[in-house]
C-alpha positions in Angstrom: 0.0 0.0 0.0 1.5 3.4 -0.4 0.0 6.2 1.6 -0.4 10.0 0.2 0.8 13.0 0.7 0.9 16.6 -0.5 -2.2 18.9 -1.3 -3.3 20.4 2.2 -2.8 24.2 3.2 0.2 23.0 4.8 2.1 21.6 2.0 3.6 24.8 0.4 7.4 25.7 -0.1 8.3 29.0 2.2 11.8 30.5 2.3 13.0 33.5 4.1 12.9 37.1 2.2 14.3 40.4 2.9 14.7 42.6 6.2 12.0 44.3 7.0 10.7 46.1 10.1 7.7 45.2 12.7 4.6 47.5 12.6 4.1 49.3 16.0 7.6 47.7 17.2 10.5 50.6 16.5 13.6 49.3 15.9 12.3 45.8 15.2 13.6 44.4 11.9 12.6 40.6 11.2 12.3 38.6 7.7 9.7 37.9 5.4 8.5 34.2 4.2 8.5 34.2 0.5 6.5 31.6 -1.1 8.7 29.9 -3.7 7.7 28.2 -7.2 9.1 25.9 -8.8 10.9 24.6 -5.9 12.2 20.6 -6.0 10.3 18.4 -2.9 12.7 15.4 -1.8 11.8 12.8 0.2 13.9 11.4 3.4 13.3 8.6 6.2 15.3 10.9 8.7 14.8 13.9 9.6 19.2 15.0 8.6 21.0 12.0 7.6 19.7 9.0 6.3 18.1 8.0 2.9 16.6 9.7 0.5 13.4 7.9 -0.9 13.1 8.3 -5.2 9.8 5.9 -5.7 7.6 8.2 -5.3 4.2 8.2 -7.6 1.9 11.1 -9.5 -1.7 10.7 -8.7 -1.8 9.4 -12.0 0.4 6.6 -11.6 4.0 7.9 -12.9 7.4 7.0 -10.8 8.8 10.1 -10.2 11.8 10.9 -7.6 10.7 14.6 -6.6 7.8 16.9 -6.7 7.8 20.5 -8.3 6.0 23.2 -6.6 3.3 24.8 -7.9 4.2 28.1 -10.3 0.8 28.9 -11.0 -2.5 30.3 -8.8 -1.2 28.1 -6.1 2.1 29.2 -6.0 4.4 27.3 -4.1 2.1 24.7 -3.0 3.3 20.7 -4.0 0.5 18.5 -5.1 -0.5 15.3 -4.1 1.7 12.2 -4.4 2.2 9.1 -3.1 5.4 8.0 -1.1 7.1 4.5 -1.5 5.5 1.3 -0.7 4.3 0.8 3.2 5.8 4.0 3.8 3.4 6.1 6.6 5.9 8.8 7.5 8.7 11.0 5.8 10.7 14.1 5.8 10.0 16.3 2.7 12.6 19.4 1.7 12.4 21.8 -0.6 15.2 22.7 -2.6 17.2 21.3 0.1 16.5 23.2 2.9 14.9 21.9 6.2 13.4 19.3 6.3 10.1 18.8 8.1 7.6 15.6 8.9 4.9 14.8 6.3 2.1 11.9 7.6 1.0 10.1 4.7 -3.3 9.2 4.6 -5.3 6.8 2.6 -8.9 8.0 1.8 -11.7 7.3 4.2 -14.6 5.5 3.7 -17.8 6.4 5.8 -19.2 3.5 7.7 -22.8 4.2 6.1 -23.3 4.6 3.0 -20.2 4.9 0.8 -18.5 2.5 -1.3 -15.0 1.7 -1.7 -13.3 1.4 -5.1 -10.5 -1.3 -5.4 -9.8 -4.0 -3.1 -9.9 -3.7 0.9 -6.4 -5.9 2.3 -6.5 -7.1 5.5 -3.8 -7.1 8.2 -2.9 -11.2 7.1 -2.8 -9.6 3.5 -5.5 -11.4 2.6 -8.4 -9.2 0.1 -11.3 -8.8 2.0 -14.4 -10.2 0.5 -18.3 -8.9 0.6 -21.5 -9.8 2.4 -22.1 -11.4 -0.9 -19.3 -13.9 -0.9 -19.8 -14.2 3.0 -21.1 -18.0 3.5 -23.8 -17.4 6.6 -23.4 -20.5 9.6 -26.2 -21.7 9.2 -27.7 -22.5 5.6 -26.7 -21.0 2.4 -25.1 -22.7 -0.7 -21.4 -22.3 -1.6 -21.4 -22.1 -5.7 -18.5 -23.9 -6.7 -15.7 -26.0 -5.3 -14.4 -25.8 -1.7 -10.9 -26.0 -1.6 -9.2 -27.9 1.1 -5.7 -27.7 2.4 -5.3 -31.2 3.5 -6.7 -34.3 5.0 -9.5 -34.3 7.6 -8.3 -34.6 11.9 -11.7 -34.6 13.2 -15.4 -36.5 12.5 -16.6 -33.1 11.7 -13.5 -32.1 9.3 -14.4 -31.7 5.5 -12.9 -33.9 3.3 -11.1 -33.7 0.1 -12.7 -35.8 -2.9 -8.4 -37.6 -3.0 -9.4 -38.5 0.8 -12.5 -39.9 -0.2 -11.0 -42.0 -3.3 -8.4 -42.9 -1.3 -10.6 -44.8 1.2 -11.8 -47.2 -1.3 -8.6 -48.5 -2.2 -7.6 -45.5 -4.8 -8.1 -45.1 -7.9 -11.4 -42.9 -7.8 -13.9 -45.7 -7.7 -17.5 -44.8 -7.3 -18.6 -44.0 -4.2 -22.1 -45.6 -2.6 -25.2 -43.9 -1.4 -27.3 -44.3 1.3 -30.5 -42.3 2.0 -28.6 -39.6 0.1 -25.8 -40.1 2.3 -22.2 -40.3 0.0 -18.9 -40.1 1.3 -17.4 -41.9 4.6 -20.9 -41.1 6.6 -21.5 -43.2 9.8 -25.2 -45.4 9.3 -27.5 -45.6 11.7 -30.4 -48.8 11.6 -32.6 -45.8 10.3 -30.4 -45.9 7.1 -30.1 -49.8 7.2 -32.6 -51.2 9.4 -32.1 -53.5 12.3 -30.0 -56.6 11.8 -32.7 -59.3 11.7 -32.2 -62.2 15.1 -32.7 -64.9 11.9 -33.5 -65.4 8.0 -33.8 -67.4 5.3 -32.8 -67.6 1.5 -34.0 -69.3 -1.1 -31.8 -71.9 -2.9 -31.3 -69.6 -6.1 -29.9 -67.2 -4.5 -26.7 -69.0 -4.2 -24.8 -69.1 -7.0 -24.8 -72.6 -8.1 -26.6 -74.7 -5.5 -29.5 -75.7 -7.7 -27.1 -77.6 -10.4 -24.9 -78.9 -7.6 -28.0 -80.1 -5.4 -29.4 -81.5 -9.3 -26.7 -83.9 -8.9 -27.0 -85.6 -5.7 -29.2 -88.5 -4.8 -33.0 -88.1 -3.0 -32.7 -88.6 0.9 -34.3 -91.9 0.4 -32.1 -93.4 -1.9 -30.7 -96.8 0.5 -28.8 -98.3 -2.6 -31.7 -101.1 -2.8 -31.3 -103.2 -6.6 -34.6 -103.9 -6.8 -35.1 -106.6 -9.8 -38.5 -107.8 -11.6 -38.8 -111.6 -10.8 -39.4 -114.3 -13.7 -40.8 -117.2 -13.8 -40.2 -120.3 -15.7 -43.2 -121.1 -17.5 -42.3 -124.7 -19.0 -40.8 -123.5 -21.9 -39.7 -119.8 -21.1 -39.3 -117.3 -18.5 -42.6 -114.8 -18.0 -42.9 -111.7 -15.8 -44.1 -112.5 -12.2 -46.5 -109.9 -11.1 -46.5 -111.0 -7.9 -43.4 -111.7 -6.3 -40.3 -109.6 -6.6 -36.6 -109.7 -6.0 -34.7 -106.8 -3.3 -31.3 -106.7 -2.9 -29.6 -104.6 -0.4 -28.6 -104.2 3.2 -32.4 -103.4 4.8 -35.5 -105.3 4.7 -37.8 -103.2 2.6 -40.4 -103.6 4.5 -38.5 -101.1 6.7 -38.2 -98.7 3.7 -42.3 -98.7 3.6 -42.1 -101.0 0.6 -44.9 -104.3 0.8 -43.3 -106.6 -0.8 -46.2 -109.2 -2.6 -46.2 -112.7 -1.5 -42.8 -114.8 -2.7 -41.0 -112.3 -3.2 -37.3 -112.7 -2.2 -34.8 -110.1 -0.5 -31.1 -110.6 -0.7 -29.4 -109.1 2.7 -26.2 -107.8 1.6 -25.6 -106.1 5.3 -23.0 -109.1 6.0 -20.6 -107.7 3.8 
């Protein structure tokens, strides 16, 4: 920021003129102040000694390293310029006579009312920003993105969309919703429901029971050869109706099975 000075009653180049003597005082002589033209303004950061400062700026905008004094109307008064950067106070001389303190100003703005052309820097630096890029507390909606400066510390931290990829193994993979929720949320059993105490599924819903279950014998099945029984008929053998032949380990009569009279069962328990 560079502050201004010049252009106040104050600001005029005055030198000492000729003897002369003091009305109603006999005898008195003192000198005049002239008011000089055209006289060269330097500016100092001591008041003898020290350095001279030569980035100095017009109103306009032009480096300059001195300031004329007026030779017009306004003789010997400097105009308005503004010092070097950050600089509040100075020492201006005029044609390098004594020099004297100049307090630099910025222009005011009223509290009510007036408006403020260019940008307002705060004491971090920082621009300062109007009501109507102000985000209130409590609702509102930010228009665009939100820029984080790292990873979140805290449950109620913001996260950056990196932070969120990141926690599904990288790579920016989609990112599931629940009741609107996205993100690392934490569920509740209003988002989920209550685990159930027990529950069933149907056999389809596991990927390839059916076929394997296709394969496998009934719960019955007792590895019973069950045979048709013939009999001789004099000159050939003929389909008995009723009698039958059972092989296996367990009386079929066990296995629900009423076997017609003569029919014969093999017991292959014995090995």
């Amino acid at each position: 920021m560079r502050y201004r000075f010049g252009g106040t009653v104050a600001d005029y180049a005055i030198t000492l003129g000729d003897a002369v003597s003091v009305p109603g005082m006999p005898g008195a002589v003192t000198k005049g102040a002239v008011i000089v033209g055209g006289a060269t303004i330097t500016a100092w950061n001591a008041r003898e000694g020290g350095t001279r400062y030569t980035d100095l700026r017009t109103v306009a905008g032009a480096p300059v390293d001195s300031i004329l004094t007026s030779t017009g109307a306004d003789l010997g008064s400097f105009p308005e310029f503004d010092g070097p950067e950050g600089v509040r106070w100075l020492y201006a001389s005029g044609n390098g006579g004594p020099r004297v303190l100049l307090v630099g100003r910025v222009d005011a703005v009223d509290r009510n009312g007036d408006s403020m052309v260019g940008v307002l820097v705060l004491a971090d630096g920082s621009p300062a920003a109007s009501q109507a890029y102000a985000l209130p507390k409590s609702g509102g909606t930010l228009t665009g993105a939100l820029t984080l400066s790292g990873a979140p510390t805290a449950p109620l931290h913001a996260a950056t969309k990196g932070y969120v990829d990141s926690l599904g193994g990288g790579g920016g993979g989609s990112v599931a919703s629940v009741n609107g929720k996205t993100g690392v949320v934490v569920l509740t059993t209003s988002d989920v429901g209550a685990a159930p105490t027990s529950h069933t599924h149907t056999t389809s819903q596991v990927t390839g029971l059916d076929t394997a279950l296709a394969g496998k014998a009934a719960v019955s099945h007792d590895h019973t050869n069950r045979a048709a029984a013939w009999r001789h008929n004099g000159s050939t053998y003929v389909a008995a109706t009723d009698a039958g032949i059972y092989s296996g380990p367990v009386d079929p009569v066990t296995l629900g099975l009423t076997p017609p009279d003569g029919s014969v069962w093999f017991d292959t328990s014995g090995g």
